[in-house]
Structures are given as C-alpha cells and as structure tokens.
C-alpha positions in Angstrom: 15.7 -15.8 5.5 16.6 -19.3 5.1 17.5 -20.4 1.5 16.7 -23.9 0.9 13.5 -23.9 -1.1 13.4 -27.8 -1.0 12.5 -28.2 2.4 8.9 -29.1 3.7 7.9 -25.5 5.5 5.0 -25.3 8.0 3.4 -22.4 9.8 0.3 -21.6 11.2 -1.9 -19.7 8.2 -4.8 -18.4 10.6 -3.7 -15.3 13.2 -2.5 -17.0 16.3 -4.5 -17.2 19.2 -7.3 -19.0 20.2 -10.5 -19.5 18.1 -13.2 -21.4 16.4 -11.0 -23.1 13.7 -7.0 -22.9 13.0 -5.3 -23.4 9.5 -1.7 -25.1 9.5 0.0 -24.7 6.2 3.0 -27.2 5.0 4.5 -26.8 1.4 7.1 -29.1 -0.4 7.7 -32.0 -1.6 7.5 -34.1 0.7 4.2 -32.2 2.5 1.8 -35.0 1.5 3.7 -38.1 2.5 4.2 -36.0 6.0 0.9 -35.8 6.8 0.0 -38.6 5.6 1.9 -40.6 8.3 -0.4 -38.8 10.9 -3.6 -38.8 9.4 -6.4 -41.6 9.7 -9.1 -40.5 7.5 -12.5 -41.8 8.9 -13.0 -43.8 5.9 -10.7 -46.8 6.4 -7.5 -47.6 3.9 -7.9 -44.1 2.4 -4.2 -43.0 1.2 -3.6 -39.2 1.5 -1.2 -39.6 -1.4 -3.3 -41.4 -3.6 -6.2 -38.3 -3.4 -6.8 -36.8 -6.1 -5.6 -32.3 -5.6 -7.8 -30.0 -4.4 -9.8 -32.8 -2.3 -10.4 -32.0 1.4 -10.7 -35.2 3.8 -12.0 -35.8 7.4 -9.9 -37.9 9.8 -7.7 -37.6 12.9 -4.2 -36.4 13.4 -2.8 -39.4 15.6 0.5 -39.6 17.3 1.2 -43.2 19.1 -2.2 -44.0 19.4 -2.6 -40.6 20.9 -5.5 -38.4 19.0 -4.6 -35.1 18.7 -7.3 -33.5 16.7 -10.3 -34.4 14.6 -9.4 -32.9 11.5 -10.0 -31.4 7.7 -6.9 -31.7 5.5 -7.0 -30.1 2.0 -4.8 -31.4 -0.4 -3.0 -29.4 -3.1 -0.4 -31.4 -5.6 2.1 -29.3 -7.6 2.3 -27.5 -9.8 -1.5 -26.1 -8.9 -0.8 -24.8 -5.8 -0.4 -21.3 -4.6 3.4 -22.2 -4.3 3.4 -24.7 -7.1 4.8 -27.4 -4.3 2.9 -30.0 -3.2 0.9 -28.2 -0.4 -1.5 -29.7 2.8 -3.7 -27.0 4.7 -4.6 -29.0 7.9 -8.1 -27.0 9.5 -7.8 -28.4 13.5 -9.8 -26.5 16.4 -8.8 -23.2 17.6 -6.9 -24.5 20.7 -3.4 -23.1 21.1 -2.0 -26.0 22.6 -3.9 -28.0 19.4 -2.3 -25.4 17.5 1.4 -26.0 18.9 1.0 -30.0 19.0 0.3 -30.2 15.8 3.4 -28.2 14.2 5.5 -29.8 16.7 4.6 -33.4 15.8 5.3 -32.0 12.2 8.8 -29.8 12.8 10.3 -33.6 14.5 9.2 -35.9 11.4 11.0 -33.5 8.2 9.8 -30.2 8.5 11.1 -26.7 9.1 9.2 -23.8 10.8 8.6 -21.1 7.4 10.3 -18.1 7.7 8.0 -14.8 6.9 6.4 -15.0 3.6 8.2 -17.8 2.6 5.3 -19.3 1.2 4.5 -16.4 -1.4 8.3 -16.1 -2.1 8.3 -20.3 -3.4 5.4 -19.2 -5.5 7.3 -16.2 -7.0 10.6 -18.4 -7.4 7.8 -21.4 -8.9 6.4 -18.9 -11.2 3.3 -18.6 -9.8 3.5 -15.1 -9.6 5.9 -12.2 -10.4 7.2 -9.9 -7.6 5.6 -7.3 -8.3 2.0 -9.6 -7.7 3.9 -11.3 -4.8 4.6 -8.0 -3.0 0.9 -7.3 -3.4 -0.2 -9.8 -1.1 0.9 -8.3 1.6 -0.7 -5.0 0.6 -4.0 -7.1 0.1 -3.5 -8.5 3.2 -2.8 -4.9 5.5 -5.5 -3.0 3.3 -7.7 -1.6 5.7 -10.2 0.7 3.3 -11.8 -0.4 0.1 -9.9 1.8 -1.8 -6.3 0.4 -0.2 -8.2 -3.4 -1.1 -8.9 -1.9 -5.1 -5.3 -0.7 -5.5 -4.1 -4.0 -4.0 -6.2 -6.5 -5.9 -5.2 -4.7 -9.2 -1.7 -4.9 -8.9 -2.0 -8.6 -7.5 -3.9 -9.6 -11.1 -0.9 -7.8 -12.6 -1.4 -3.9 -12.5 2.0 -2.9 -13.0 2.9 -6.0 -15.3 0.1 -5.8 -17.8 1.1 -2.1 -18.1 5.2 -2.7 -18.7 4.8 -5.9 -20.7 4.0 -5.0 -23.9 6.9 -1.7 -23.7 9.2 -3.8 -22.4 9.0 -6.7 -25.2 9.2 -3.6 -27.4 12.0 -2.0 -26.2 14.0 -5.9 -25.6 13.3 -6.0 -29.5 14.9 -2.7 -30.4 18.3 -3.2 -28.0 18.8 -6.8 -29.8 18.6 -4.4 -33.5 20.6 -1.6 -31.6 23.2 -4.7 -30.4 22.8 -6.2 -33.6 24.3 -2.7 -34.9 27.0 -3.3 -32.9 28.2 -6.0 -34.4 28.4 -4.6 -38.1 29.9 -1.1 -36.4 32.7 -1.3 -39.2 30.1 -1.3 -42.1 27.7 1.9 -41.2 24.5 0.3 -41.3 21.3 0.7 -39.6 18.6 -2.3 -38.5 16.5 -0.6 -36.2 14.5 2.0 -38.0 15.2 5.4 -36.0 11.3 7.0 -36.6 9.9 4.0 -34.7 12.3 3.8 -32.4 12.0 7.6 -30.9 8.1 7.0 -31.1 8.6 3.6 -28.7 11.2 6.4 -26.2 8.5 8.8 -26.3 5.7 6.3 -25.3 7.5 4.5 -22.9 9.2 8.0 -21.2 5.1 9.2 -20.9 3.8 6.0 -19.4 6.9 6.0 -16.9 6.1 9.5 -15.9 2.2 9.0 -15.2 3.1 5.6 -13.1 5.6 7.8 -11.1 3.0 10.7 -10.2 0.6 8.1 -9.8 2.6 7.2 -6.4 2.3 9.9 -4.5 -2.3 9.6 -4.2 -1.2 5.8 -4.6 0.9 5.8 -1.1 -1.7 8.3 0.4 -4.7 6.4 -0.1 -2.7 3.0 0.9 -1.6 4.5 3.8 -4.3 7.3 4.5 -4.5 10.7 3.3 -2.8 13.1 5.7 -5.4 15.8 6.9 -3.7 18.9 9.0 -6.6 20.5 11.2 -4.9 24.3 12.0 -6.1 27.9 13.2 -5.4 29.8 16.0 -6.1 28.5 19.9 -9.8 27.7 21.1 -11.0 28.0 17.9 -12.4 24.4 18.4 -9.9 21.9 16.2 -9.9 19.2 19.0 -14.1 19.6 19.1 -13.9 19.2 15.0 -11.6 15.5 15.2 -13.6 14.8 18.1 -17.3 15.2 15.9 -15.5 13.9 12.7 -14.3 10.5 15.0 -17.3 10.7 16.9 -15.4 9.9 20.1 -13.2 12.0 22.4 -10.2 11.9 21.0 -8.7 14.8 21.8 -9.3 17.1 25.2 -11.3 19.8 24.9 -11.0 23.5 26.9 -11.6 26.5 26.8 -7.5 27.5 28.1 -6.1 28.5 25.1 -3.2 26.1 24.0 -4.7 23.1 25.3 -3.3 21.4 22.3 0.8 21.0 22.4 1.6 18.0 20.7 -0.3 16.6 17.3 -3.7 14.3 18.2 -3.6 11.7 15.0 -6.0 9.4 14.5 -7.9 7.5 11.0 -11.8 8.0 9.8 -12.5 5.9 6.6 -14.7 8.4 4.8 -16.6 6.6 1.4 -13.8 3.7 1.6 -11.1 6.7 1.6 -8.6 6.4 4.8 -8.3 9.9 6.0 -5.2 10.5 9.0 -6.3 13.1 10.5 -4.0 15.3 12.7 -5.1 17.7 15.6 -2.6 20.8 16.1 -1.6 23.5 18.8 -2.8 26.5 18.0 -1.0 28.9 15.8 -0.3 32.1 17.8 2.6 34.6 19.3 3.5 33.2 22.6 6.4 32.6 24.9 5.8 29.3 26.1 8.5 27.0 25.3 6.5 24.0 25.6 3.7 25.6 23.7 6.2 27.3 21.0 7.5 23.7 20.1 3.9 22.1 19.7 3.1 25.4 17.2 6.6 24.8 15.4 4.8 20.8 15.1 2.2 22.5 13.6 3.4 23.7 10.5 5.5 20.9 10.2 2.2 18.6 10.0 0.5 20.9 7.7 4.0 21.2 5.4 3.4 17.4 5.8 -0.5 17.2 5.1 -1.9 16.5 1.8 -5.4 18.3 2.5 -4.9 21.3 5.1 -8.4 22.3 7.0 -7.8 25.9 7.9 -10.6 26.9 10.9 -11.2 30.2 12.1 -13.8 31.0 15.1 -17.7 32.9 13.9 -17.9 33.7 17.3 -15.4 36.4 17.5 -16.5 39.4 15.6 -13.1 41.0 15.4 -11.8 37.9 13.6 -14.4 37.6 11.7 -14.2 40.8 10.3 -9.9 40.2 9.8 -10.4 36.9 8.8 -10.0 37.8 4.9 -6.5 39.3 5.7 -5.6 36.0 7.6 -6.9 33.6 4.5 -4.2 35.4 2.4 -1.5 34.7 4.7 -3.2 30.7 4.8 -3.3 30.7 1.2 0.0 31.8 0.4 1.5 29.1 3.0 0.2 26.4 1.6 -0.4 27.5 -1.8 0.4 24.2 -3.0 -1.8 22.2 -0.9 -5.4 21.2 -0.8 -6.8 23.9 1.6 -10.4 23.9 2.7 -11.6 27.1 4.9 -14.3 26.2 8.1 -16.3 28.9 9.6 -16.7 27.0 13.1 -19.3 27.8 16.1 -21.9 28.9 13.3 -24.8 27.6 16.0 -23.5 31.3 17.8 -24.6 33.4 15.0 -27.9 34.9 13.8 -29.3 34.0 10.2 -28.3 37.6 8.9 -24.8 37.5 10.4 -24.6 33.8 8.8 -25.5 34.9 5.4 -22.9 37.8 5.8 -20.7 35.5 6.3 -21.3 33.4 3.2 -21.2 36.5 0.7 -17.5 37.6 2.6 -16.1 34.2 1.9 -18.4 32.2 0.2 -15.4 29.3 -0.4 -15.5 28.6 3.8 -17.8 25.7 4.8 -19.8 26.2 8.4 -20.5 24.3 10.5 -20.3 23.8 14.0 -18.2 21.3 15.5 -19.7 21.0 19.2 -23.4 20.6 18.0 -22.2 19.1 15.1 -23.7 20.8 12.6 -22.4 20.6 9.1 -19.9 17.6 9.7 -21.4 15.3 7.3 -21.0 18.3 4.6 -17.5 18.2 5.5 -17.2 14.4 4.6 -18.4 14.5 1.6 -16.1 17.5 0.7 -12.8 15.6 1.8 -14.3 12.8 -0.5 -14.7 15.0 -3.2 -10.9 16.4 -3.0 -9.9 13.3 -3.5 -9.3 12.1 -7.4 -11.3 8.6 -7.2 -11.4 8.7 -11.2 -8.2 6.7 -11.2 -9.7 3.9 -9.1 -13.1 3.7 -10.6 -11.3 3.7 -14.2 -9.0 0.4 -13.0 -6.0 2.7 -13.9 -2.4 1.5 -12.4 -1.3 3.0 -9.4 2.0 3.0 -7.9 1.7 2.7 -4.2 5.0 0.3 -3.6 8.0 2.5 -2.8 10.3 -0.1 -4.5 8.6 0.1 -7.8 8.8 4.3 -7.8 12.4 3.9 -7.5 12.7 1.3 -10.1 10.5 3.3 -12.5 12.5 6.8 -11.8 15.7 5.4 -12.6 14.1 3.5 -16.0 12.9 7.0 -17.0 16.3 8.4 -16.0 17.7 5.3 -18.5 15.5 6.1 -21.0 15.8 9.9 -21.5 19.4 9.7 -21.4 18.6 7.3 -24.9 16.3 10.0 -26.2 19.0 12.3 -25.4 21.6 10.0 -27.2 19.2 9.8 -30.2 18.6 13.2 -30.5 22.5 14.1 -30.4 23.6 11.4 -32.7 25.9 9.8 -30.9 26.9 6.4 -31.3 24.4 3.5 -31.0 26.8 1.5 -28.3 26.9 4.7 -25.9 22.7 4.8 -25.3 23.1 0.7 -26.2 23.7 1.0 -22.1 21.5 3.0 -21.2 18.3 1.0 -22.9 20.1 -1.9 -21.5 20.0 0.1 -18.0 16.2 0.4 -18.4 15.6 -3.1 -19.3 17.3 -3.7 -15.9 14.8 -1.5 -13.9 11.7 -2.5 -15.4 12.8 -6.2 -14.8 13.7 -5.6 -11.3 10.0 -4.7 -10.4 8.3 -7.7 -11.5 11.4 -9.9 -11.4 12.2 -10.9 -14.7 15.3 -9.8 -14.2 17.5 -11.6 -11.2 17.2 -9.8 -8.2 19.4 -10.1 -5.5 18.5 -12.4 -2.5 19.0 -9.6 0.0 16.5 -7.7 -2.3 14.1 -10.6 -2.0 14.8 -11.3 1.3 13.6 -7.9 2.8 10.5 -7.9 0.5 9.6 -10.9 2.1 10.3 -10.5 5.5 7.7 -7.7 5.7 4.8 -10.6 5.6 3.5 -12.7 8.2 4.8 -16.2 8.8 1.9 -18.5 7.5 1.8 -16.5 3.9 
C-alpha cells in the first residue's frame, strides 16, 4: 500500500463493468480544484470551488473542447466527508470506455489511482472512524444474509468500541494510580484502592470472555453455519441438499457410493446462511477412492457446526437397528448440534410411521424425493440457531483480528488478578495492565498499529472504498 496520504486518490466507486450509471471517486486536497478544471456546469460562471459541500451539480467533463460526459458531480469539503478530505463523487454513464477516460484525464492532471481501501483507511487515519468500524465496512459490504448485514452494521456504529470504552477509560485510570505507586515505591503507600480495583479485573475478565465465545456463532453466521449431511450410502443425502436447494445439486443414484467427494453449497434460511455439505456414505468398503471420500466425511462433520444424521424408513432391518446406530452417532459428535431424519417416509404405512415416532420420537421425517417435511426441517435449523444475541443488539465478535486481540487482553488481565491475589509487587502486573491496554487499543486503534498491520486490513477491500 502506498503511503502518502496527501495525494489526490481516484478509483472507480461503482463495480466495473458496464451499466446504467458509474461513480468515480477522488479524495484529497486538491480533489475539488481537479475537477474543477474539467467541469463546465450547465449554468454558466459556476465555480466548483466556490459550492457550497454536499451540493451535487450538472455539467460536462470537457477535455480540449472534447466532451466526454454529461455529468453529476457531488461535492464533499473536509472535514465532512467520509474521509474527512475534500472529496468529488463524479456520476458519468455506465460506458467502460466513459469509465476509463475519465480516470485517465484525472491520473495525468495530479492524481494517483487508490490503492484497495484506501479511501476507508484516510478516514480511519482522519478520525472518521476507528478500525475496528473501518474493518466493518468491508464486512457490510460482503454480507450476503440479513443476519451477516445486522452483525456488520453494529460493529460499524461502534459494536465493539461502545462495549471497551468505558473498561478501558477505567482500567487507563487505575495503571496511571498503579504507575503513580511506582513512583513513591520507597514510601509504602497505596493510591489505587485494591477492593475497586479487583472488582474493575473481574468485570473486565467477564466481558472479555463473553466477546471471545461470542466469535465462534459470530464467524459462523458471517460466514455460514456449516451443516454436515451423513448416513450410510443411498440413504438419499444428495436427494435431501437437492430438495433443501431446490435444484440438482448433487447426482442422484441408486449405486451405492455415488457420493465420493463433499457437494457444498449455501441456502439462506430466515436471513441465516446455512453451508451445507453433502458426504459419501459412511460404510465398510474397500474402495480406495470411495475409502478417502468416507475418511472426508467425518472430517466435514468433525468440521460441521450442526450435523444432520439420516437413516433410510425403507429398510426394515435398519429401522429396527437404527437405535443401536444413534448411540454410535451420538457419542461421535456428542458435542455437536445433531439432528436425526427418518428419510423416504412416503414408503411407509401410517401405522409403521407412528411406530416410528414412539421408537425415536427426537428424528424428524420427511421425505426428501417428494419433499415432504423439508420446510419442517428449515425451521428446525433456524431454531438451533441462538438468534437471541442478534435480536437483543448484543456484540458479536465475528473479525478474527479482534478474537486474538481480546484473548491475549484476557491473558493480560488475569495474569493482574493473579498478581493481585498473590501480593506481589505493583510494578510486576504494572506490565501486564499495561499489556492489556495495548490489546484493547490495537482493535479499535487507539493505540498505534503498525503499518504492515494496517496495510493487510486494508488490502482486503475493493479499490473504490
């Protein structure tokens, strides 16, 4: 990433390719004066410069005479911008070649193509935002469920922030006590009073620790919630993600082990992205090929956050062993979300059904090929999944950066609450609150952060943001 913030940066803002309308973006200081060297307003003897911010004009982007574009340039003057720069948004026609004319014109008369997200990154370094909001633009921008959006949109209001703020000013006003301390170390005294100082540990230690098991739903439901589909062969797993996707997805047979690689694909189920994840059948065979995709299999489910364990109605011996087998399931994944199918229900008779429900009244049925039951199943993912979090506005952690920030703070601060409750000497855990300080800075920025750091958040977002 290219460091110097006081050049003028432009990029196209819109995805490239053609379209109805384009958006080119230019930010610094000099972005006004720029444009304005190009643009004849429609109203005569109108100065770009001398417009008031937040004004959008009509005109022409003229090069030697030569009209480019009929145009609408927006007008942003620092500090309210999104960047806090001085910053032009320049709405031409879709054309590519518009498009390209346009930023070329631009990149010979002072400016500089942006570099990825360099446009967020000037409003974090501008103060616009903290890091922490910055990196949640790109999340806003990638969410592709409503509850990947709701996680987003919190932490870009300041989620995360709102929640550290208040322990952090706290915790800044103990260590400059606990340094103060330090300074009078020859005469045994005390300014920061011990009872309210283990009660701040405490408080800030349980907060840390719900923000870190907060990440693990947070990065599933950003990212989709891993759904194994296992059982043995021809017990119809690629029928089931082929009724739950309502397309054929995977292929269908009655040859038993069909399936010999995982078949993934996403369902957004009640604005919850499910990845589901179609398996070889589980059985004894000496089929290399076949023994791999089976060794896949448990890997996926080992993987999976929700496992759907189905087991075929139509074959009365299984049905009868099928209790034994659930055991076997159970134990497994004992710590997974498991959820028993009784597929190919449509082959049974009502009495044989209702058997079936007494045995193992936990299993769902349905069947898969006349899809039958597949909306219950929907609504039981949905209902396996903890929405209480989002509908209450709680944080979530779903950035892998700030899960690593906030284990090592809670390492930090337990080592202090360790300190305290051993009695040692206030300038050994003095580093260790100072070490936490340091963490929780790092995630919204407070503290520096190094440009490498900075540079790889950034680079993750697309040019004209």
């Amino acid at each position: 990433m290219q460091t110097n913030i006081n050049d003028t940066i432009i990029a196209l803002a819109t995805p490239s390719g053609v379209g109805a309308i384009s958006v080119i973006r230019l930010s610094g200081e000099d972005a006004i004066q720029i444009v304005s060297q190009f643009f004849k307003s429609i109203r005569k003897n109108k100065i770009l410069s001398e417009q008031k911010t937040h004004t959008v004009h009509l005109g022409h982007i003229i090069e030697n005479d030569r009209v480019i574009d009929e145009v609408l340039v927006s007008v942003f003057k620092n500090p309210n911008s999104y960047t806090g720069e001085n910053v032009v948004e320049i709405s031409c026609h879709g054309s590519v070649f518009i498009q390209q004319e346009i930023i070329q014109l631009f990149l010979r008369n002072g400016c500089r193509m942006a570099d990825n997200g360099e446009f967020t990154m000037r409003a974090f370094l501008n103060g616009k935002m903290d890091l922490s909001q910055a990196e949640a633009v790109a999340d806003v921008i990638a969410s592709n469920s409503e509850a990947s959006h709701q996680m987003a949109i919190q932490q870009m209001r300041g989620g995360i922030t709102n929640e550290l703020k208040e322990l952090r000013g706290q915790l800044l006003d103990f260590a400059a006590l606990i340094e103060l301390e330090l300074d009078f170390s020859g005469e045994d005294v005390e300014f920061a009073d011990r009872t309210k100082f283990n009660a701040l540990v405490d408080t800030i230690s349980s907060v840390l620790k719900r923000l870190i098991d907060s990440f693990a739903f947070g990065n599933a439901m950003k990212n989709g919630i891993p759904v194994a589909i296992i059982g043995e062969p021809n017990v119809g797993k690629s029928t089931l993600l082929n009724a739950l996707l309502n397309e054929e997805k995977a292929i269908v047979s009655d040859i038993a082990g069909t399936t010999r690689d995982a078949i993934e694909d996403e369902l957004i189920i009640d604005g919850v992205a499910f990845r589901f994840i179609d398996t070889a059948g589980i059985r004894e065979t000496e089929d290399v090929v076949e023994s791999i995709g089976i060794q896949k299999a448990y890997e996926k489910a080992d993987n999976a956050q929700l496992v759907i364990y189905l087991f075929d109605t139509k074959n009365k011996d299984k049905r009868d062993k099928i209790k034994e087998e659930l055991l076997t399931v159970e134990k497994r994944f004992k710590n997974k979300r498991l959820l028993v199918i009784a597929n190919k229900i449509d082959s049974l008779s009502e009495t044989e059904a209702n058997e079936l429900k007494v045995n193992i009244p936990d299993a769902l049925l349905l069947s898969a090929k006349q899809k039958i039951g597949v909306d219950s199943l929907k609504n039981e993912l949905t209902s396996l999944v903890n929405k209480g979090a989002l509908s209450n506005n709680e944080t979530i952690v779903t950035n892998s950066r700030h899960f690593e920030a906030l284990t090592n703070a809670l390492e930090s601060i337990n080592s202090v609450a360790n300190g305290i409750e051993l009695g040692i000497s206030s300038d050994l855990f003095a580093i260790d609150i100072r070490e936490c300080l340091r963490h929780l800075g790092n995630i919204t920025g407070e503290y520096d952060v190094d440009k490498d750091i900075l540079g790889h958040i950034f680079s993750n977002f697309c040019i004209g943001k």
